[in-house]
C-alpha positions in Angstrom: -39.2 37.7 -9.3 -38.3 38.6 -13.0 -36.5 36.4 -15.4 -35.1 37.5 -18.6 -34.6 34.6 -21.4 -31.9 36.8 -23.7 -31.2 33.8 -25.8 -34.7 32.4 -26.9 -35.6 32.8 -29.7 -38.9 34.7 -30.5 -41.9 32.3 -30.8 -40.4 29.3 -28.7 -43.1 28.9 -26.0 -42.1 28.0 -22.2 -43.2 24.6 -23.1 -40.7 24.0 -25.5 -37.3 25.3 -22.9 -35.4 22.8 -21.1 -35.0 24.5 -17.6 -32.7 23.5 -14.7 -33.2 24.8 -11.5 -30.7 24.5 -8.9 -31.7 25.0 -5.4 -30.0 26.1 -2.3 -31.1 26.2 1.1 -29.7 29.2 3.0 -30.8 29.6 6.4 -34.3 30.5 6.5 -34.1 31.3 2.9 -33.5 29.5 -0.4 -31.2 30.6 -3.5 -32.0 29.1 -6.7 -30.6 29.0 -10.1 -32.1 28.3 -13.6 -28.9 27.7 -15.6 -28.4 26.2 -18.9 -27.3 22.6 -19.8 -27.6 20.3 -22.7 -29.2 17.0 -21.6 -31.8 14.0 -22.4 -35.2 14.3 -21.5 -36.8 11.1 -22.0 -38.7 8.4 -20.0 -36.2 8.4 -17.3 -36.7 12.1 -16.4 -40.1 12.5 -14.9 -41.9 16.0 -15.2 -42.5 17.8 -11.9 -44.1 21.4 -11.3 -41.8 24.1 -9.8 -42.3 24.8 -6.0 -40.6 27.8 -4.3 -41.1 28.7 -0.6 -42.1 32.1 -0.2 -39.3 34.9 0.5 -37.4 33.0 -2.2 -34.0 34.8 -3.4 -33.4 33.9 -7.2 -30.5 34.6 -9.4 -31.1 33.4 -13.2 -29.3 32.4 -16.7 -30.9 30.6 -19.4 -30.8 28.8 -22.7 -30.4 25.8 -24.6 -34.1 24.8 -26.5 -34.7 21.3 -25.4 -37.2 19.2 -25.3 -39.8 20.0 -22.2 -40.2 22.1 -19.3 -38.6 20.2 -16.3 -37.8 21.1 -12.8 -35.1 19.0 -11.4 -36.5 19.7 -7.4 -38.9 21.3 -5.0 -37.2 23.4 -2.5 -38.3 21.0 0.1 -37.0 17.9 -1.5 -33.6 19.9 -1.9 -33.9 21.1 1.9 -34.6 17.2 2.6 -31.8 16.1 0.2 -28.9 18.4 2.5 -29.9 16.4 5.4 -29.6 12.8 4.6 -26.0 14.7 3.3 -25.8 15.6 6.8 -26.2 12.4 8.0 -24.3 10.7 5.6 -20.8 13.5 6.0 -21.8 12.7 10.1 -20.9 8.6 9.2 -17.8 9.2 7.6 -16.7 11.6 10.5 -17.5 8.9 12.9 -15.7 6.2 10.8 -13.0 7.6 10.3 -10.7 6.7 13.3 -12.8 3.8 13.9 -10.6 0.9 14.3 -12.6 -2.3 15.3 -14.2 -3.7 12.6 -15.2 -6.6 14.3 -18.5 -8.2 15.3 -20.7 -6.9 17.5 -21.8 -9.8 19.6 -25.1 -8.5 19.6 -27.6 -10.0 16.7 -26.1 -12.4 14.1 -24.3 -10.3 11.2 -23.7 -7.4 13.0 -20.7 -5.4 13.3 -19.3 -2.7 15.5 -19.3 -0.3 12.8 -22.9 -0.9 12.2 -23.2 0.4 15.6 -21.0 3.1 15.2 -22.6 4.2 11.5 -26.3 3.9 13.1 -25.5 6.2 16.2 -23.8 9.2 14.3 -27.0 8.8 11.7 -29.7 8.7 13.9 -28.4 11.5 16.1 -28.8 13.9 12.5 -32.0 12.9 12.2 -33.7 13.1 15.4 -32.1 16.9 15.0 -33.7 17.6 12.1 -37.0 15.6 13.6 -37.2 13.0 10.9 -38.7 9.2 11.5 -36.3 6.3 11.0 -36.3 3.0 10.0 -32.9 1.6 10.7 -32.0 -1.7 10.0 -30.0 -1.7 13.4 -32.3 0.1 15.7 -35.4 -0.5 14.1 -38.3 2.3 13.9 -36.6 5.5 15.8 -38.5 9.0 16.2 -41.8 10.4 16.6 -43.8 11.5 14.0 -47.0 11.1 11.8 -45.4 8.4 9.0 -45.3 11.1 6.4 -41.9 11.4 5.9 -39.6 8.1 7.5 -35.7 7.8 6.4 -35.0 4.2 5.4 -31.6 4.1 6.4 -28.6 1.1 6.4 -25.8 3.0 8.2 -23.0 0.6 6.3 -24.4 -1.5 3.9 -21.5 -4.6 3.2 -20.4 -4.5 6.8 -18.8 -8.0 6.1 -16.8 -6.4 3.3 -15.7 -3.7 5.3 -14.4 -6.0 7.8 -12.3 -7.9 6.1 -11.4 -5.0 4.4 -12.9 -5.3 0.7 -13.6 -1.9 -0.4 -17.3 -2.5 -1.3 -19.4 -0.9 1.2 -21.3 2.1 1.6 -24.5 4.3 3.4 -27.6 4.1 1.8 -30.1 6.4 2.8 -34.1 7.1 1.8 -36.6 9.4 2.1 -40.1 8.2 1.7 -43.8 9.3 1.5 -47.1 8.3 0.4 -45.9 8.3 -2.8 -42.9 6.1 -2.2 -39.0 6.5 -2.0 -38.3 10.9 -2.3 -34.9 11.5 -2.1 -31.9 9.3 -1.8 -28.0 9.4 -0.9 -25.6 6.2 -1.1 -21.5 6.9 0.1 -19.4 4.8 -1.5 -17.1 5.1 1.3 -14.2 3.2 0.2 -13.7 5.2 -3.3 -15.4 8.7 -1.5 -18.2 9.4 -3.7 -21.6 9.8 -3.2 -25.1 9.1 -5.4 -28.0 10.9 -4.8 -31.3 11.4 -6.5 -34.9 13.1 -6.0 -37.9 11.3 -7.2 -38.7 13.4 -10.8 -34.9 15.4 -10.3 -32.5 12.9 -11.5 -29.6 11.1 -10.0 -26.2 12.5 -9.2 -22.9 11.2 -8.7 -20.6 13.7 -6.7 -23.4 16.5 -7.5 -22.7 15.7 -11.8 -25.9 14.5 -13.8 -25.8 10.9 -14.6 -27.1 10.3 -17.9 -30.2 7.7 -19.1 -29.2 4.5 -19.7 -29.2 2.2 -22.8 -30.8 -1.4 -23.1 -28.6 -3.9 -23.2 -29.1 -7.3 -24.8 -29.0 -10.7 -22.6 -26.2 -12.3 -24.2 -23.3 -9.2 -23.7 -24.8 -7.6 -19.8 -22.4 -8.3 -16.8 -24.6 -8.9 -13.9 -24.1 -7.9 -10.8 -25.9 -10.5 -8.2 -26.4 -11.5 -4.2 -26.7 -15.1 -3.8 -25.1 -18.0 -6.1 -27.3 -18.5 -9.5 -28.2 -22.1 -10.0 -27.2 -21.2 -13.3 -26.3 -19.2 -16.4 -30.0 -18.0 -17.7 -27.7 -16.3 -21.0 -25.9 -13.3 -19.6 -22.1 -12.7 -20.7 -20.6 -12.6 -16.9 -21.8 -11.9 -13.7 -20.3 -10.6 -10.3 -21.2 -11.4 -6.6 -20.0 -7.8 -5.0 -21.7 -7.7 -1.5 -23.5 -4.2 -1.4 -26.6 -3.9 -3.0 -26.9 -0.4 -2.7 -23.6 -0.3 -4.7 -24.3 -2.8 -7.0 -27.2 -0.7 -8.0 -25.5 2.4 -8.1 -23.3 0.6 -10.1 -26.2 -0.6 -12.7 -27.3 3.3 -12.5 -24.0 4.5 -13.6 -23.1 1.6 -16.2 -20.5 -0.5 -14.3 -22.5 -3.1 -14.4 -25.9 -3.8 -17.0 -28.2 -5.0 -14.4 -28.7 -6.6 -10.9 -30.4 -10.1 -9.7 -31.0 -11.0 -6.1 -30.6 -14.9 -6.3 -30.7 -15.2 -2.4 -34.0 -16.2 -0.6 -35.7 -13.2 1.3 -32.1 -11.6 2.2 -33.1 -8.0 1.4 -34.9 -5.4 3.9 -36.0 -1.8 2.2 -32.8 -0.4 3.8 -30.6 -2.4 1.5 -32.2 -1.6 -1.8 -34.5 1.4 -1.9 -31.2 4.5 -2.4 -30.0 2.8 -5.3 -33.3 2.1 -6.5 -34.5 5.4 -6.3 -30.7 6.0 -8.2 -31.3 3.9 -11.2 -35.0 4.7 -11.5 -34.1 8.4 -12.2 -31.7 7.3 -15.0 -34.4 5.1 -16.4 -33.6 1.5 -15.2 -36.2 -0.7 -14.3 -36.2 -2.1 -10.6 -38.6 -4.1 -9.1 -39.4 -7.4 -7.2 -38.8 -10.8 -8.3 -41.8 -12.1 -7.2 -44.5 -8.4 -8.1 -44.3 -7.1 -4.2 -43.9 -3.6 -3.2 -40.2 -2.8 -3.2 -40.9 0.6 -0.8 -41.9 -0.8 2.8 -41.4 0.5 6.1 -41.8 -2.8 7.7 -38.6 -3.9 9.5 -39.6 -7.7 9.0 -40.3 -6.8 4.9 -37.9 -8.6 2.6 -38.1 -8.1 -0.9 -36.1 -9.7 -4.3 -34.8 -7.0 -6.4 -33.8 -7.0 -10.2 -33.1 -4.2 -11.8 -32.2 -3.4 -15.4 -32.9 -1.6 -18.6 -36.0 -2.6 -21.2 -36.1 -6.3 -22.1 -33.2 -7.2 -20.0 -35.4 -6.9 -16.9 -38.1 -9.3 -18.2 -35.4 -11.3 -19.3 -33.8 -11.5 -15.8 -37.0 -11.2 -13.6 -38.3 -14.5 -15.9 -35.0 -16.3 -15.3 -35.4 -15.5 -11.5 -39.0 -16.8 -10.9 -38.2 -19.6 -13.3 -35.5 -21.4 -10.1 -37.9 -20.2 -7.6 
């Protein structure tokens, strides 16, 4: 493979070029692209080596000097990221002439559609031989642990029910090294987040940008549960989705997120849009200091997530009505 750089000047060293790859999988190949594009590379971009499968097709452009040398995605993590599309394109398929929204009569909480949603998902993933942990069919698959797909078919069931159009599928990858590659549907507006750990988070395939702290006094705060009270924000919105109201916090609808509700949240609820809003440099973690990536379907966790001080701010104010 041969790359020519036509536009760099002489004496900038590879170091110094911001590169983009974009990876396709093509049948048992892959096509990637190095293009050019102006962006931020900051804390909220981690840096990750390049890794190409060999018999590798490329096609190249380059320029733009930027700041550091940064890969968005392995080709395996791109290869991983088209099937948890898969899945998700197989849920809205299957909900689309649905038309009982009702409950289930099985467990408490549960809907038909939750059925519905977790049938057409799993059925993707036992293709593609990928471990799940569903929160409506538990641990599904065989395999070692390495890779496990943390997966809430239709997150805000209850709002889709009613209808309120807050609801979505979150799906995650994760490894030893915690959540890998994420994809939340937003089904009632019809787009779709996804990110790759160290590649940056998308909204309908577009580059979301880093986010900017925000002070106490003027954040809207998106929150599950009732607050006691008002610890100093500006406003503050129950939704009813977490993974959309962190998707929301990743894109700048809302300045951060509080779970005010006691033990509510499993892994499938939170860890897509975490994964979201940590590759566009918000802060998300538990309440309380527990792992927020757990493949335990009994785990529940108390996330916050927000930018610089505002997430001290906010986890403080949480543990202080504990």
């Amino acid at each position: 493979m041969q790359i020519n750089f036509p536009r760099l000047p002489i004496g900038v060293g590879l170091d110094e070029v911001a590169l983009i790859v974009d990876v396709e999988a093509v049948l048992s190949y892959v096509v990637f692209q190095i293009r050019d594009e102006t962006l931020k590379i900051d804390h909220c971009h981690q840096l990750q080596p390049a890794m190409f499968s060999r018999g590798s097709v490329a096609r190249a452009r380059v320029g733009g000097i930027g700041a550091g040398l940064w890969f968005t995605a392995a080709v395996d993590d791109v290869v991983l990221l088209s099937v948890l599309h898969e899945a998700v394109d197989a849920i809205v398929v299957a909900l689309r002439d649905h038309d009982d929204w009702g409950l289930s009569g099985g467990r408490d909480g549960q809907y038909v559609s939750d059925l519905v949603a977790d049938k057409a998902v799993l059925t993707v993933f036992k293709r593609h031989g990928i471990q799940v942990l569903s929160e409506e069919s538990g641990l599904v698959g065989e395999g070692d642990g390495s890779l496990i797909a943390v997966v809430d078919p239709l997150d805000g069931s209850t709002n889709a029910s009613r209808p309120l159009p807050w609801f979505a599928t979150s799906l995650c990858v994760v490894d030893d090294a915690g959540a890998r590659a994420a994809v939340v549907h937003d089904h009632p507006a019809g787009v779709r987040y996804d990110a790759l750990r160290g590649g940056g988070a998308r909204l309908d395939g577009a580059l979301l940008p880093c986010r900017e702290p925000v002070e106490l006094a003027d954040a809207i705060v998106g929150v599950n549960g009732l607050p006691p009270r008002n610890p100093g924000w500006a406003q503050y919105r129950a939704l009813g989705a977490a993974a959309l109201d962190l998707c929301a916090v990743a894109d700048g609808r809302l300045d951060a997120y509080v779970d005010y509700d006691h033990e509510a949240h499993g892994g499938w609820d939170y860890l897509g849009g975490m994964l979201v809003c940590q590759e566009v440099g918000v802060t998300v973690g538990d309440a309380f200091g527990r792992a927020l990536v757990t493949t335990e379907h009994a785990a529940r966790r108390t996330p916050v997530a927000a930018v610089g001080a505002l997430f001290d701010d906010l986890i403080a104010a949480r543990r202080d009505i504990s």
